[in-house]
C-alpha positions as CSV (number, residue, x, y, z in Angstrom):
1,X,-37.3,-78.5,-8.8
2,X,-34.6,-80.4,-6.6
3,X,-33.5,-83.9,-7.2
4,X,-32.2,-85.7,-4.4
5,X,-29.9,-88.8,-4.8
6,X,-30.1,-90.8,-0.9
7,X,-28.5,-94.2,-0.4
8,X,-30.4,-96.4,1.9
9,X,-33.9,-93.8,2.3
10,X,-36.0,-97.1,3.7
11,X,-35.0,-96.8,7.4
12,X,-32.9,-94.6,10.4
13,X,-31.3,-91.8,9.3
14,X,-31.5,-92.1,5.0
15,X,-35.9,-92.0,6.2
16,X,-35.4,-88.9,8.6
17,X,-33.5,-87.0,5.8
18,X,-35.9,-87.8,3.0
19,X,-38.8,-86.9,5.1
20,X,-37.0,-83.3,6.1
21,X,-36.4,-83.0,2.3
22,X,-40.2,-83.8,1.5
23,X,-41.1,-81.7,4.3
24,X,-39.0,-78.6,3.4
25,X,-40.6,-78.6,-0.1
26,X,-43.5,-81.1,-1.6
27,X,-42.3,-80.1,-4.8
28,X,-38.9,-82.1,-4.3
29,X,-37.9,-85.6,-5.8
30,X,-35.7,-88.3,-4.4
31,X,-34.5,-91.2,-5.8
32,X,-33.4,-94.1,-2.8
33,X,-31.1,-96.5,-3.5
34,X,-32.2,-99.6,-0.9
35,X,-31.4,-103.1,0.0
36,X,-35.7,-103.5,0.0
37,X,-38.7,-100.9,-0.4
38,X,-40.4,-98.8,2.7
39,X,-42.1,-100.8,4.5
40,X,-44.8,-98.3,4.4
41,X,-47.0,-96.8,2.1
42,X,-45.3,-95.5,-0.5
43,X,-44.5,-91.9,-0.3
44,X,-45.2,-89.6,-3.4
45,X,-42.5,-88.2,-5.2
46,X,-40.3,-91.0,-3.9
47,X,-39.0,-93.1,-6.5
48,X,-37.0,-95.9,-4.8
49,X,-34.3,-98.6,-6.8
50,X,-33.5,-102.0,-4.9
51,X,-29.7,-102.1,-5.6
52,X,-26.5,-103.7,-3.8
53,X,-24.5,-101.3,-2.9
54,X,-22.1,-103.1,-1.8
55,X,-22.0,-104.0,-6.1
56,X,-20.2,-102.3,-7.8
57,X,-21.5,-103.8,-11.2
58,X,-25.1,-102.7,-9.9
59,X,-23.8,-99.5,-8.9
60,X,-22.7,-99.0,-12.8
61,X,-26.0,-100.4,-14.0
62,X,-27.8,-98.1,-12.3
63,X,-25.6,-95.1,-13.4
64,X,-25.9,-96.2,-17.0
65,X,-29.8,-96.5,-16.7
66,X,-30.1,-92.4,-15.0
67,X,-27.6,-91.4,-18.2
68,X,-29.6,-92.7,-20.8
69,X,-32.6,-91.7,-18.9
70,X,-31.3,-88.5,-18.8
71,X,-31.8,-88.3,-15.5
72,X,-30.2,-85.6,-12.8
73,X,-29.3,-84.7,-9.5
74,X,-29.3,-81.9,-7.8
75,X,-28.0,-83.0,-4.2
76,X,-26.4,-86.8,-3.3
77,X,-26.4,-88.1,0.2
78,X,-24.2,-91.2,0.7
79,X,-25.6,-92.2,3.8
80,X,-25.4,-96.2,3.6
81,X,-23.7,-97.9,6.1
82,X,-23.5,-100.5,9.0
83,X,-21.7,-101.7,11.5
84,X,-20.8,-104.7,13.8
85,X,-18.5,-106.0,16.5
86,X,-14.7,-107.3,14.4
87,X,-12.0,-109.0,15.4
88,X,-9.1,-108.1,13.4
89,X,-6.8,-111.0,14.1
90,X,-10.2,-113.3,13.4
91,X,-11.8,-112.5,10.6
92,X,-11.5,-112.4,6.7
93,X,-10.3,-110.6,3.7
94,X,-14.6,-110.7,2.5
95,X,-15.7,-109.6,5.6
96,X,-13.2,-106.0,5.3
97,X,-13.6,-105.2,2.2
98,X,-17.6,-105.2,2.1
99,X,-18.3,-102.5,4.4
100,X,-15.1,-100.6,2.6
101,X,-17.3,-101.4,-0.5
102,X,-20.6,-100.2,1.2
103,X,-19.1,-96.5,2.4
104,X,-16.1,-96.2,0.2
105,X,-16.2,-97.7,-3.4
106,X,-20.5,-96.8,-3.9
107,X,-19.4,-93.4,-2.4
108,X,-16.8,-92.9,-4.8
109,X,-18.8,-94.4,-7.8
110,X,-22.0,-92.3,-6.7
111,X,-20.0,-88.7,-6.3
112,X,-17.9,-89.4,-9.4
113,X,-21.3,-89.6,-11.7
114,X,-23.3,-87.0,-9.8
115,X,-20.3,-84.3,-9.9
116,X,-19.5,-84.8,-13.8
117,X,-23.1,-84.5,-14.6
118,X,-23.3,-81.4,-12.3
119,X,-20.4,-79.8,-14.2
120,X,-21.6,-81.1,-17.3
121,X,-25.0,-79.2,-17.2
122,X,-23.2,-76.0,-14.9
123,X,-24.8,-76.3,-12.2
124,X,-23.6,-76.1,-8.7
125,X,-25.5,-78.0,-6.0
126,X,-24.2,-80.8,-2.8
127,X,-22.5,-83.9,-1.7
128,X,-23.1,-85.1,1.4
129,X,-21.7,-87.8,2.7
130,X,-22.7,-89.3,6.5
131,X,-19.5,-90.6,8.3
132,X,-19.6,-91.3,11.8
133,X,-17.8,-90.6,15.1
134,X,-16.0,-93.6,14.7
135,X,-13.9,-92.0,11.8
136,X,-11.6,-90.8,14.8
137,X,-12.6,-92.8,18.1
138,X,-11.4,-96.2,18.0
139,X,-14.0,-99.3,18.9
140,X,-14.1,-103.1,18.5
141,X,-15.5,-102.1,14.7
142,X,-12.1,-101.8,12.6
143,X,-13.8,-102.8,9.7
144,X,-16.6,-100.1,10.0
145,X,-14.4,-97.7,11.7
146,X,-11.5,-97.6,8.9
147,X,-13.7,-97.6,6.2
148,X,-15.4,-94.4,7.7
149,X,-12.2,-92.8,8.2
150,X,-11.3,-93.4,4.3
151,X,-14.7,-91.6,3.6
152,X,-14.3,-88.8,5.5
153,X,-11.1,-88.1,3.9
154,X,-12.2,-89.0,0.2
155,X,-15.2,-86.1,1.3
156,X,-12.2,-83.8,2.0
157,X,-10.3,-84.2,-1.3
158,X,-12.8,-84.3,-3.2
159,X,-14.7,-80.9,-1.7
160,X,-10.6,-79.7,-2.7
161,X,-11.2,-80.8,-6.4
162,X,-14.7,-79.9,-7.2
163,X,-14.8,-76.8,-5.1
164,X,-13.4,-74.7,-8.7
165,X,-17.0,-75.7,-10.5
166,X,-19.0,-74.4,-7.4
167,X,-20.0,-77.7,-6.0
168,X,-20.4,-78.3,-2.4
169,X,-19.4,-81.3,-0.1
170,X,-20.6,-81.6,2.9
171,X,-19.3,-83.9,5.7
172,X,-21.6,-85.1,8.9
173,X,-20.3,-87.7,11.2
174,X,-23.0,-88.4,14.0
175,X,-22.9,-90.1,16.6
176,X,-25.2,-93.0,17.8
177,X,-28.8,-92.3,16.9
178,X,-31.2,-94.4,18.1
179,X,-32.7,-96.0,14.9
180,X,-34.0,-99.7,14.5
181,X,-30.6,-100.7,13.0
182,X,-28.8,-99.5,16.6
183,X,-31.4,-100.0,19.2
184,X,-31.0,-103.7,19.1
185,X,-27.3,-103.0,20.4
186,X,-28.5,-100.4,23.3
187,X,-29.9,-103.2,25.3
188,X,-28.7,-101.8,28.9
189,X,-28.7,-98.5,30.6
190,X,-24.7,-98.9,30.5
191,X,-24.4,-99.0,26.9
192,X,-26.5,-96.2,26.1
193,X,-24.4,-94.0,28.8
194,X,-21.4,-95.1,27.0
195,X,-22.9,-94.3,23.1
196,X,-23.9,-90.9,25.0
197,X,-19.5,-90.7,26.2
198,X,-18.6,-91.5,23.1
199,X,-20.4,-88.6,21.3
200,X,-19.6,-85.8,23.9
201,X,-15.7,-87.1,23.4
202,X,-16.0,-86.3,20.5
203,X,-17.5,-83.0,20.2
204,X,-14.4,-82.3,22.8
205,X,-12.2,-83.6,20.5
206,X,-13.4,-81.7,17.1
């Protein structure tokens, strides 16, 4: 039986991924880590935890509770993650450093745990972590954009470090998908044709 660790399963991408997972085998388990439960029926073998990622005390409650629960993971997606219009020379120090907590510091915290339990029981499963175009093209995001970037290379050193002990890390970085999150910013014909540039420049790119 697989395990499946998601951040943020309740909506957009995180939802598509656990319902591929469900769909691929009804005998899978995920645990989500959301802001606030599905708005839906609850799905079975779904077990969801409303947690701040952006927390890092949370982030360690939570971690302590699984270890004395004993329980494991088999695959972790770090998928979290937002982002917004910043000005760099108009913002604050709070404003940076919670979206660097959201895809940096729970990613970090998350892989950390899930890795030394893996090797611990000598097993040899994924890490995923979801990134984003914005890792390498620049937008009026820095905040998002930067923290990203730092993610993407965190993925890279740590697929370096854990690749000895068999486990896999996997890096995605899509472009805009139209989810409930983004939609609400793809409010002309314009700005969709320009989310669709963005992603084709950087397929070139890559």
């Amino acid at each position: 039986m697989n395990r499946y660790l998601v951040t943020w399963g309740n909506s957009g991408i995180g939802r598509a991924v656990i319902s591929k997972i469900l769909e691929q085998d009804s005998g899978n388990h995920v645990v989500s880590l959301d802001q606030k439960l599905w708005s839906r029926e609850k799905e079975e073998h779904v077990h969801e935890f409303v947690i701040d990622l952006t927390s890092c005390w949370e982030i360690e409650k939570f971690i302590k509770s699984a270890k004395e629960n004993n329980r494991s993971f088999t695959h972790l997606v770090n998928n979290a993650g937002f982002q917004e219009s910043f000005d760099i020379l108009d913002s604050t120090i709070n404003k940076w450093r919670s979206l660097f907590s959201l895809h940096l510091d729970a990613a970090f915290m998350l892989c950390q745990y899930v890795c030394n339990d893996m090797i611990s029981r000598w097993v040899k499963w994924t890490i995923t972590n979801i990134t984003s175009i914005h890792d390498t093209i620049i937008r009026d995001i820095a905040h998002y954009s930067s923290s990203k970037a730092a993610l993407a290379m965190f993925s890279n050193e740590l697929a370096v470090e854990v690749a000895k002990h068999g486990i896999r890390v996997n890096l995605v970085a899509p472009g805009a998908i139209k989810t409930a999150l983004i939609e609400k910013d793809l409010t002309t014909s314009e700005l969709v044709e320009k989310a669709a540039w963005q992603k084709m420049l950087c397929l070139i790119q890559r």
